[in-house]
C-alpha positions in Angstrom: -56.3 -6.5 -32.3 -59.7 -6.2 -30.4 -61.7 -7.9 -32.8 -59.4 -10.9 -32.0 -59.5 -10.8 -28.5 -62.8 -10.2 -28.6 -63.2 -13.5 -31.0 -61.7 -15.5 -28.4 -63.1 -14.6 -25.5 -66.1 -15.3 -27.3 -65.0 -19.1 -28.2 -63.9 -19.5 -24.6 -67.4 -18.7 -23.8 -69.1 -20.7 -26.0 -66.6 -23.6 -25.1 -67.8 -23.5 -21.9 -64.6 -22.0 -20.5 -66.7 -19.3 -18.2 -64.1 -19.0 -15.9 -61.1 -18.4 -18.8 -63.4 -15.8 -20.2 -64.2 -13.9 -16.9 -60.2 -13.4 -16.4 -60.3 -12.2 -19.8 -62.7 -9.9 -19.6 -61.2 -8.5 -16.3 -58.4 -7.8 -17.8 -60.1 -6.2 -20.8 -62.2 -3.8 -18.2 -58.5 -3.1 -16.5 -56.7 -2.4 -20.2 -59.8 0.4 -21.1 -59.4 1.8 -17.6 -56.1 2.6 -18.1 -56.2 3.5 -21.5 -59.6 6.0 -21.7 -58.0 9.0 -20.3 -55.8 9.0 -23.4 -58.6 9.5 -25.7 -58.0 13.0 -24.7 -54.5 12.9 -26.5 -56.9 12.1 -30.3 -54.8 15.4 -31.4 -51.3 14.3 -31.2 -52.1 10.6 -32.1 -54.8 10.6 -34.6 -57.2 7.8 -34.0 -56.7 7.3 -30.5 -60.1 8.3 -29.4 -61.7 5.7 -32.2 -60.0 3.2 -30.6 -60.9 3.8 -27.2 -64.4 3.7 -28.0 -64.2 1.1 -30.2 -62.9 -1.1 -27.0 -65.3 -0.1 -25.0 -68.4 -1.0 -27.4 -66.4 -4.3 -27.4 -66.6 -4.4 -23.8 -70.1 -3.6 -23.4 -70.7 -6.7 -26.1 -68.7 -8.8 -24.2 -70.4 -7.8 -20.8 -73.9 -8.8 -22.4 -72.6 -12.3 -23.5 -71.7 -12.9 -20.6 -74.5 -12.3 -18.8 -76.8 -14.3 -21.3 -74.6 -17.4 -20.7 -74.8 -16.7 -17.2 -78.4 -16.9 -17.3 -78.4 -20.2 -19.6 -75.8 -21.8 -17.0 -78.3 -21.2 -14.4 -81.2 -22.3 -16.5 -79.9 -25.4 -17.4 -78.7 -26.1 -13.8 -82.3 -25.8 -12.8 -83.5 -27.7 -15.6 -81.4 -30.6 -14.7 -82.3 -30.5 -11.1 -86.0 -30.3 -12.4 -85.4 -33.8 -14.5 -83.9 -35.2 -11.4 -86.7 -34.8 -9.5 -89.5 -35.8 -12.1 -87.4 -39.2 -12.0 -86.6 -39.6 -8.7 -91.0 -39.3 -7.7 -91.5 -42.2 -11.2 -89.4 -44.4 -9.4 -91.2 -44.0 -6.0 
């Protein structure tokens, strides 16, 4: 189901586990690519185009937390460097 994969990339996330979820999410991107042009089929199997575009708002949601735990990785990094150096000049 996407709402499970979905649910675990997002713990792998939140876990810390950045690099886990990027391969996830790769293969997610890779998975809609290959399966969008069938949304064209929603005729002969009924709910095919639902699907589709249900995995891609997925995606998209995924893409987005990402990228806001990107920006927190990087913010903390630089907050930590900051605390170093406001320690490092009380000591000198």
């Amino acid at each position: 189901s996407a709402s499970f994969g979905s649910g675990a990339l997002r713990h792998s996330i939140m876990d810390g586990k950045m690099a886990k979820a990027r391969q996830y999410f790769s293969l997610m991107e890779r998975l809609y690519g290959v399966l969008s042009p069938f949304a064209a089929f929603d005729n002969i199997v009924n709910g095919t185009r639902r699907k589709i575009d249900l995995a891609r708002i997925l995606i998209e949601d995924i893409r987005g937390v990402l990228a806001e735990e990107a920006r927190r990785e990087k913010l903390t990094s630089s907050m930590e460097r900051l605390q170093k150096r406001i320690e490092a000049s009380r000591k000198s």
